[in-house]
C-alpha positions in Angstrom: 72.6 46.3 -61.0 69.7 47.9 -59.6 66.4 46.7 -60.2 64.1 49.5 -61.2 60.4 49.6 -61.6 57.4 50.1 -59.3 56.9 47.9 -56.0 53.2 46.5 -55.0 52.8 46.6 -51.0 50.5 44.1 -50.2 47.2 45.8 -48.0 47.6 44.3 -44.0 45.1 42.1 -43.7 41.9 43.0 -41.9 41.8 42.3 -38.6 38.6 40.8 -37.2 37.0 42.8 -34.7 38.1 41.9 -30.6 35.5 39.7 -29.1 32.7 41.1 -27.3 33.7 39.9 -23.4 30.0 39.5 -21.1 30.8 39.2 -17.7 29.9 35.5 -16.6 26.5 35.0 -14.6 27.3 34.6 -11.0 29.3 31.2 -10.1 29.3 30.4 -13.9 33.2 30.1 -14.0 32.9 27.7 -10.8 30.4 25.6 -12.3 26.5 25.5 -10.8 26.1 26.9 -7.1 24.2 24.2 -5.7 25.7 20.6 -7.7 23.0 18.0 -7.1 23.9 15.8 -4.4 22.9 12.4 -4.3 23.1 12.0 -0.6 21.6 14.9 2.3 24.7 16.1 4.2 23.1 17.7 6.4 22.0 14.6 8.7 23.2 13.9 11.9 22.7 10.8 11.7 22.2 8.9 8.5 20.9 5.2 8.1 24.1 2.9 9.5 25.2 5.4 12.3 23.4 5.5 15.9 22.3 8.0 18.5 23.2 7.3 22.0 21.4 4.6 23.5 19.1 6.9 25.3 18.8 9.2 22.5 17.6 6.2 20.4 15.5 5.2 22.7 13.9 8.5 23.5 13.7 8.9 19.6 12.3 5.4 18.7 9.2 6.4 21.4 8.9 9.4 19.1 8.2 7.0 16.6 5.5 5.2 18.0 3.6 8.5 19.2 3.6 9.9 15.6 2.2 6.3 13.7 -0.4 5.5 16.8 -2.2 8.6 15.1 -3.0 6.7 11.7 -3.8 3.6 13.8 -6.3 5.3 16.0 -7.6 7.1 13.3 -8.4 3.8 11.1 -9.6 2.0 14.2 -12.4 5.2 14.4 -13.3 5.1 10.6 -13.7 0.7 10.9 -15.0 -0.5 14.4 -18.0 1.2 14.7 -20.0 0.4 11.0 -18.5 -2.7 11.8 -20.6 -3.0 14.7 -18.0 -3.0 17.6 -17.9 -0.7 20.4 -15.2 0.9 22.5 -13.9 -2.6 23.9 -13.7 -4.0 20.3 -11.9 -1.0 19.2 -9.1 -1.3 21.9 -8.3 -4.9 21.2 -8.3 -3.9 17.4 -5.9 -0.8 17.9 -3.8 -3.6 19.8 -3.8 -5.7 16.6 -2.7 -2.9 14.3 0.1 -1.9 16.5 1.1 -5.4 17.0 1.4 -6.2 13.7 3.0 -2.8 12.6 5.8 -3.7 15.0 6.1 -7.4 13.7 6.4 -5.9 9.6 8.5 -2.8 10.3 11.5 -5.2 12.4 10.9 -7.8 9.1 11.1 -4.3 6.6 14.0 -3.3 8.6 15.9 -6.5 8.7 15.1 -8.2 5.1 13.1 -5.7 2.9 14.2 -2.5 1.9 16.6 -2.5 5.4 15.7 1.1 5.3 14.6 2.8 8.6 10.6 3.2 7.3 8.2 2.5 10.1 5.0 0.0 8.9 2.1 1.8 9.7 -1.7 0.3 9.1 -3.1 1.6 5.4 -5.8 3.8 4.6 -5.9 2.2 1.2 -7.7 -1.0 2.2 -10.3 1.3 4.0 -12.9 1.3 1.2 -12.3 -2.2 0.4 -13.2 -3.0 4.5 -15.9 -0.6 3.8 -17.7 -2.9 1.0 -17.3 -5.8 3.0 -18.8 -4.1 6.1 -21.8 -3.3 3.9 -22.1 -6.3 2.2 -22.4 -8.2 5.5 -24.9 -5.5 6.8 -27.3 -6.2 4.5 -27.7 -9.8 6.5 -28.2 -7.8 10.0 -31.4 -10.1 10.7 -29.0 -13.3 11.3 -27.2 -11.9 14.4 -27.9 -12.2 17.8 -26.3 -9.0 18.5 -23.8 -6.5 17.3 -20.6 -7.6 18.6 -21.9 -10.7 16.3 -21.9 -8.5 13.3 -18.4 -7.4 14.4 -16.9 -10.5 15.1 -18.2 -12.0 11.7 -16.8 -9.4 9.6 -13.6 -8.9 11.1 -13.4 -12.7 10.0 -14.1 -12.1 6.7 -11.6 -9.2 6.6 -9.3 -11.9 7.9 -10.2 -13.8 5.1 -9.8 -11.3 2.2 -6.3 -9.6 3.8 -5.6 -13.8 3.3 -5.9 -14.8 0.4 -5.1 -11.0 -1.6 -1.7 -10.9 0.4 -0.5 -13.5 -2.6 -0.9 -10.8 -4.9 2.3 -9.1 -3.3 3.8 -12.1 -3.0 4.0 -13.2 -6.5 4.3 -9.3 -7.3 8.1 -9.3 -5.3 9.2 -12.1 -5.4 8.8 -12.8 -9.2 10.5 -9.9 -9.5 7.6 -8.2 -11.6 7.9 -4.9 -9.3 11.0 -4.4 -10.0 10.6 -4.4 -13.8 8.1 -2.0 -13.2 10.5 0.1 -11.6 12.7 -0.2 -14.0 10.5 2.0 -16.1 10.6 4.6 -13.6 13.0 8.1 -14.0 13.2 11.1 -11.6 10.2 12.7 -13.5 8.4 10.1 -12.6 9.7 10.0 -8.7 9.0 13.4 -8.3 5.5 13.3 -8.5 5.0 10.1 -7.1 7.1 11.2 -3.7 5.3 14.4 -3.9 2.0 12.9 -4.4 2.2 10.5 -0.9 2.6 13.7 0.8 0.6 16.3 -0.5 -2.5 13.2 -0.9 -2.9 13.4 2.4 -3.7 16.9 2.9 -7.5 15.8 4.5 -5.6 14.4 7.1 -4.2 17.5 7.9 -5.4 20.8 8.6 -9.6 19.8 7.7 -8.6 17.6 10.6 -6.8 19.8 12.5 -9.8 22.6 12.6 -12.4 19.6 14.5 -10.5 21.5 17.1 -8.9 24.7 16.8 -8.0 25.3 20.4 -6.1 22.4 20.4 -4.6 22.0 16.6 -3.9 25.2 16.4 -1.3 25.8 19.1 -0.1 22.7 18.4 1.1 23.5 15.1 2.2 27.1 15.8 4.3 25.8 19.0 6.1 23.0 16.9 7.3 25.5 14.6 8.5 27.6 17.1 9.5 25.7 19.3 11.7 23.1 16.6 13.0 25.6 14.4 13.0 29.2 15.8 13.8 28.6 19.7 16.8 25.6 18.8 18.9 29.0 17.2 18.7 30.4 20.9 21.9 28.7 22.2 23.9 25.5 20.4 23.1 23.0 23.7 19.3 23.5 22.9 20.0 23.3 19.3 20.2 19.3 19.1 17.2 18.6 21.8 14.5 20.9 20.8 15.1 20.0 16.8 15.1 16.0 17.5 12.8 15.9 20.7 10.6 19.1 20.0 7.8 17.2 18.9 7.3 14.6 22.1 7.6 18.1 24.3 4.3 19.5 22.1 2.4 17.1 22.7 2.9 16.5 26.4 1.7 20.3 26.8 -0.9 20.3 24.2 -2.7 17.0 25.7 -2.3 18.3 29.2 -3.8 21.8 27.7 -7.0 19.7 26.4 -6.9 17.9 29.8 -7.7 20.9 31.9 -10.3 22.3 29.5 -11.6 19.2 29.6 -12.0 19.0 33.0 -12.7 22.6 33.3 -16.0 22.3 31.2 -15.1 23.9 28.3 -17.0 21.2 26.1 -19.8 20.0 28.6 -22.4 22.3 25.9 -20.9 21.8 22.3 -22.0 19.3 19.8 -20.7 15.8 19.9 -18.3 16.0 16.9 -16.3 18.8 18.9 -16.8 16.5 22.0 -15.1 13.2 21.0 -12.7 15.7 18.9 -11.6 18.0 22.0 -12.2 15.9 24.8 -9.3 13.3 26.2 -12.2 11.4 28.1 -14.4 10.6 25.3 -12.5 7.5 23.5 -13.6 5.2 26.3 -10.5 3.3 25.4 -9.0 3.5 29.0 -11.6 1.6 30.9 -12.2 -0.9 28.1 -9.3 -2.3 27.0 -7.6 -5.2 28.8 -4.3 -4.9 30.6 -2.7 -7.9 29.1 -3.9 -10.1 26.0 -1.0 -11.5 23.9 -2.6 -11.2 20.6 -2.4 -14.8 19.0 -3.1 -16.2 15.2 -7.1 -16.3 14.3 -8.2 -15.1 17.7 -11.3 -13.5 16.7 -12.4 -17.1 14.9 -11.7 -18.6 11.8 -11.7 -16.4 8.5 -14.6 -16.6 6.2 -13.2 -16.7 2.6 -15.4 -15.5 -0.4 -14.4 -14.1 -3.6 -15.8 -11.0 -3.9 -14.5 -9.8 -0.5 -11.1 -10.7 -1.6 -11.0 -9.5 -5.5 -11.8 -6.1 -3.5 -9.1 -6.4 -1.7 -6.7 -7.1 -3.9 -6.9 -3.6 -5.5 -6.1 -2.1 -1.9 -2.5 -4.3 -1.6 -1.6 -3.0 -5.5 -2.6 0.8 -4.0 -0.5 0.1 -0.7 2.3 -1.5 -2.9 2.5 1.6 -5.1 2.5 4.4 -2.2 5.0 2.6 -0.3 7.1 2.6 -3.1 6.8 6.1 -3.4 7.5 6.2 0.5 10.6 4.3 0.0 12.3 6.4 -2.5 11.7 9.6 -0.2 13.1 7.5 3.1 16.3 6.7 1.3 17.1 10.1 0.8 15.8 11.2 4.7 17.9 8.5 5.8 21.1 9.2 3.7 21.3 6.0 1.4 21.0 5.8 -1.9 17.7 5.6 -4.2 16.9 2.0 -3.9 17.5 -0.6 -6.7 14.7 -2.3 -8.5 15.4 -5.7 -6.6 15.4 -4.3 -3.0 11.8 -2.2 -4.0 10.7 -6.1 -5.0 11.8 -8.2 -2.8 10.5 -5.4 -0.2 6.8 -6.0 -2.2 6.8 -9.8 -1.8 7.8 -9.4 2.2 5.0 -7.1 2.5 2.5 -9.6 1.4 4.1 -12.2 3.7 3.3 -9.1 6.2 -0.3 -9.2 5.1 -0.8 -12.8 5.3 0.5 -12.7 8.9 -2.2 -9.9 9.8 -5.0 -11.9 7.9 -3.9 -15.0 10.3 -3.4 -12.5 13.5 -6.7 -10.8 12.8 -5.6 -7.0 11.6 -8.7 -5.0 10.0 -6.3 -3.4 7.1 -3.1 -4.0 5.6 0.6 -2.4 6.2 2.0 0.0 4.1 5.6 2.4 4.4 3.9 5.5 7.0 4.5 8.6 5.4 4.6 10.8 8.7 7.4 8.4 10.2 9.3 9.3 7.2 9.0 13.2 7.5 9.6 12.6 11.1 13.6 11.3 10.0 14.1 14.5 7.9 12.6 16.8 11.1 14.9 15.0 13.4 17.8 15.1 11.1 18.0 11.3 12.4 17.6 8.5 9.4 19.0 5.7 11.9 18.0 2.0 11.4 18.1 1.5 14.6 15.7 3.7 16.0 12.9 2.4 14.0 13.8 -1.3 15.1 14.0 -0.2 18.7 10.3 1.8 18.2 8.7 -1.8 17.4 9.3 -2.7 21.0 7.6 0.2 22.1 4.5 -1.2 19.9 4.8 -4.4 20.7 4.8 -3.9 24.7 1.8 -1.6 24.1 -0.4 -3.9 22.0 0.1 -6.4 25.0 -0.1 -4.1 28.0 -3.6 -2.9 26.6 -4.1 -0.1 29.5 -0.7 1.5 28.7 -1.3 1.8 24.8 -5.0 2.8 25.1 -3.6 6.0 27.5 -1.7 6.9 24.2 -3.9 6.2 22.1 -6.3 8.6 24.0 -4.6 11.6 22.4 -7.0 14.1 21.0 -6.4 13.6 16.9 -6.5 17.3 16.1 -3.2 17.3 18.4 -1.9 14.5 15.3 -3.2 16.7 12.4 -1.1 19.3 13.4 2.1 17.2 13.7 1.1 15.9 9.9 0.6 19.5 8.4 4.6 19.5 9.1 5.8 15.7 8.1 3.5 15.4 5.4 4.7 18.5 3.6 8.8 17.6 5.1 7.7 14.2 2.8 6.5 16.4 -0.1 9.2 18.8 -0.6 11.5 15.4 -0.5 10.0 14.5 -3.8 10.7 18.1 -5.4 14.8 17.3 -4.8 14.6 14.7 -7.5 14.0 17.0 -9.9 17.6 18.4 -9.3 18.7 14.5 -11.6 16.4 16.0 -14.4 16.3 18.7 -16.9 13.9 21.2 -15.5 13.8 23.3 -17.8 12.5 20.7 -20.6 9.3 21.7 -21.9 8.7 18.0 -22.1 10.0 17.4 -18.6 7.3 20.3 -17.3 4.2 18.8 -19.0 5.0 15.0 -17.7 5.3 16.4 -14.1 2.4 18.7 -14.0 0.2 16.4 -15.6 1.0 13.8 -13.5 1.3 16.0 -10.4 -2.5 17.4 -11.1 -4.5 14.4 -12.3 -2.6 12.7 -8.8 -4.5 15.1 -6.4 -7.5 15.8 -9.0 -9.0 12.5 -9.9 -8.1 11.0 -6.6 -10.4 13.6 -5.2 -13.2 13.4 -7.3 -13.6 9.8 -5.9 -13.1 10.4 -2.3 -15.9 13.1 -2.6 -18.2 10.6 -4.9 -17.5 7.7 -1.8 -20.0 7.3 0.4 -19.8 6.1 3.9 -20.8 2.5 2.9 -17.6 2.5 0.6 -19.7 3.1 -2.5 -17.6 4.9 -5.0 -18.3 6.2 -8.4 -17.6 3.1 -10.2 -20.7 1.7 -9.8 -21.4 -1.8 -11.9 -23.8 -5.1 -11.6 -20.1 -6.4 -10.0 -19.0 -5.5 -6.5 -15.6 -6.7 -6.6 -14.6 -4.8 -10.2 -16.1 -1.5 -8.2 -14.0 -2.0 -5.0 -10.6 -2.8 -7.2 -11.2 0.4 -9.3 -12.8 2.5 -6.8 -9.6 2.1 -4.4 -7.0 2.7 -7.5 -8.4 6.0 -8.7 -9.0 7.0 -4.8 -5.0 6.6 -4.4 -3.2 10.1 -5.6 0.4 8.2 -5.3 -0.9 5.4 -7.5 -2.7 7.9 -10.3 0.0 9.9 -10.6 2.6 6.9 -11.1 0.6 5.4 -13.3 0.3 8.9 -15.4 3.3 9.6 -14.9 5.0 6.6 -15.6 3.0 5.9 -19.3 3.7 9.9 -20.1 7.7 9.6 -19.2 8.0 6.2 -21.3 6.0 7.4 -24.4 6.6 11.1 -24.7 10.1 11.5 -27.0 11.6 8.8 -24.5 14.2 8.1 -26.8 15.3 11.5 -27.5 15.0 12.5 -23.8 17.4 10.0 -22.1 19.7 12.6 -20.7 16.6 15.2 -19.8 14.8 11.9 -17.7 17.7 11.8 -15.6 18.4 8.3 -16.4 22.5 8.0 -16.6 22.2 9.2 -12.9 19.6 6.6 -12.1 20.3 3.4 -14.0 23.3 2.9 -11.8 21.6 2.2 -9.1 19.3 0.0 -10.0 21.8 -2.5 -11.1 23.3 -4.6 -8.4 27.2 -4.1 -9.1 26.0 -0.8 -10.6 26.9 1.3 -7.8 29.2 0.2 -4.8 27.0 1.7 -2.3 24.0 -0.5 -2.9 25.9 -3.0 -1.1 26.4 -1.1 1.6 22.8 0.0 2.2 21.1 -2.6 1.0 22.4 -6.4 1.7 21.5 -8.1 4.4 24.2 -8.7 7.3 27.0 -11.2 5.8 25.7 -14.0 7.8 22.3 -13.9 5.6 24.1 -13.7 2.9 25.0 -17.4 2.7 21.1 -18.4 2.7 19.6 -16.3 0.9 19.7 -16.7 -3.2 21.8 -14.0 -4.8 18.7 -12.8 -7.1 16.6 -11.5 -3.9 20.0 -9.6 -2.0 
């Protein structure tokens, strides 16, 4: 039988149109160009492997040359309202580098371990400053000046004394460290970035006291360490690791021979002591060996104004030397460093400052920022160069004649080496940005907030400061005026303490992933990441002393 009738074709169905193919931004299909890294590969040497013996050796002296610059520097701003003369300042340039030598081997060996050189702090310089002043103001009841001096370098003692405790209890109650526990890579970023840019008056305003000498010295370093090193590959490694010492040998003996040639026998005396190498006097006056022992200049005067002042300056020192640490594990290879190494790193620095109250320092310690640009222009983040550079300071703060030759280096030929290490620092705290979202709206206002208000409100009390220390805090209470008065004058400490209450209050919740926090809470856990042990216990011998809470 056939079937007859009519037969219903289905329609095809519609076919949906072919996708639209865009070509793929450059290195899309391979993922991002640049991954971040959390470690610089492109060190020679990073924090556990060494140099040659006389590469380290020639390195660590590098060292020393680029922190005597801060020391001298201090010494010059201090000794004279203080009533000391050229003699005074030798013996306390001796101090400072003693004691720097003395904190960076116990930094190196049971704080952070990481290769960051101790240098002397400007941020207990205001702090001096009021005690200087208030001791002044009772001029009638000494015999002389050097009296003057040695009574308020005794109650410097004093204050640097008792204030030290405030680190103390600060690390090793392990308070810093829940502090830094708040902390993201928004916040680093501006607080690395702030150590280095801060100091931009100790830069090029310093570097024009003298632009014959500053100048060249900045142009030839640049030219010399990173344009003439591409010239063959045997120069490559000695002018980028040694460039620097090379500069300054031909920059001094430049100023020497104008010197002598009477180029500044007719200019005013600010151009005089900046140009001249004859004019620090600290060659014929300091001694050729004095060991410097505990309370030498006299036993400290304690009173409690003097030290509520300077117990601001060890919280401002605390906070930029954490900022300095952060940027020092990266120049040396390691890690960021865990919340317990940044504390127990705080309390050991107060031990540090109790021992330069006893041995009779004029300021506290704190991580020196140019040492750390100096590992990232050298490319060398070695441990044991910084240790070996504490000898150097050591032998010269008790061979006095040797250090005060050194330390008779024209500071416009220093300026110009910070323009570079400062920045070198700087730029260091713009990589952490790479753990962040940076292209959160939120992410963007927390950091140029923090970044601005850093260099913007620390300024407007430098320039309200007058040479007495007077800031614009100005109350019925000295000691409330010194402890706020050397906060705000701190850019590293204003912009982590903006940054810091912005990044924890601002959609934290929300942001976790943005902040950059599942690549940093590893590390600030012990067992978190394996490499904290690596970089960060002490040698295995320690280990069996020390309680397991501190390592």
């Amino acid at each position: 039988m056939v079937e007859t009738g009519h037969h219903h074709h289905q329609p095809p169905p519609i076919q949906p149109p072919p996708p639209v193919v865009v070509a793929p931004p450059l290195g899309a299909a391979r993922g991002p160009l640049f991954p971040p890294a959390e470690q610089l590969l492109q060190l020679n040497y990073c924090i556990h492997s060494n140099p040659s013996l006389v590469q380290t050796v020639a390195l660590a002296f590098q060292h020393f040359v680029v922190m005597l610059g801060t020391t001298v520097l201090i010494a010059n701003t201090i000794v004279t309202p203080m009533g000391g003369g050229p003699g005074d300042r030798a013996r306390v340039i001796q101090s400072l580098l003693f004691m720097s030598g003395v904190n960076t081997l116990l930094q190196t060996w049971f704080g952070t371990r990481l290769p960051t050189v101790m240098g002397p702090s400007f941020a207990y310089v205001i702090s001096v400053l009021g005690i200087v002043n208030d001791i002044s103001g009772d001029r009638d009841t000494f015999s002389d000046e050097h009296g003057r001096f040695t009574h308020t370098i005794r109650a410097i003692q004093g204050a640097l004394i008792v204030s030290s405790f405030v680190n103390i209890i600060l690390g090793y109650s392990n308070a810093w460290g829940k502090l830094t526990r708040y902390f993201s890579p928004v916040i680093i970023v501006p607080a690395v970035c702030v150590v280095g840019l801060g100091l931009f008056a100790r830069g090029f305003p310093l570097l024009a006291n003298c632009m014959e000498i500053g100048l060249p010295m900045l142009i030839l370093l640049i030219v010399s360490q990173q344009y003439l090193q591409h010239i063959h590959s045997v120069a490559r490694p000695m002018l980028e690791r040694y460039a620097l010492l090379v500069c300054v040998g031909v920059i001094w003996a430049f100023a020497a021979i104008l010197t002598v040639a009477g180029a500044y026998n007719h200019v005013r005396e600010q151009t005089k002591s900046s140009c001249r190498t004859d004019r620090s006097y600290l060659m014929s006056s300091a001694p050729w060996i004095k060991i410097p022992y505990p309370f030498h200049w006299g036993t400290p005067i304690f009173r409690a104004s003097h030290v509520f002042g300077m117990m601001g300056a060890a919280l401002v020192s605390s906070a930029e030397s954490t900022g300095t640490f952060y940027a020092a594990a990266r120049l040396a290879g390691a890690t960021t460093p865990p919340s317990f190494v940044i504390s127990r790193s705080i309390g050991l620095k107060g031990i540090g400052q109790l021992l330069e109250g006893i041995f009779g320092s004029i300021v506290g310690t704190t991580a020196s920022v140019e040492n750390v640009g100096l590992l990232g222009l050298t490319r060398v983040g070695s441990r044991r160069v910084v240790q070996i550079s504490t000898a150097f300071m050591i032998f010269f703060s008790i061979f006095g004649k040797f250090g005060a030759f050194f330390a008779s280096i024209p500071l416009p030929i220093f300026a110009a080496i910070y323009c570079i290490l400062y920045g070198f620092v700087a730029a260091v705290g713009i990589s952490f940005i790479q753990f962040a979202n940076s292209n959160s709206m939120r992410n963007i206002y927390v950091l140029g907030v923090s970044l601005f208000l850093g260099i913007s409100v620390a300024q407007y009390f430098v320039m309200n400061t007058d040479v007495s220390g007077h800031g614009p805090v100005r109350t019925n209470a000295g000691w409330f005026n010194d402890i706020l008065n050397t906060i705000f004058s701190s850019p590293p400490t204003v912009a982590l303490i903006v940054g810091t209450i912005l990044d924890n209050t601002l959609e934290a919740h929300h942001a976790f992933e943005d902040r950059g926090l599942p690549w940093f809470v590893p590390f600030q856990r012990w067992k978190g990441d394996s490499r904290n042990e690596e970089f960060y216990s002490y040698p295995l011998r320690i280990n069996e002393y020390i309680p397991s809470r501190f390592l």
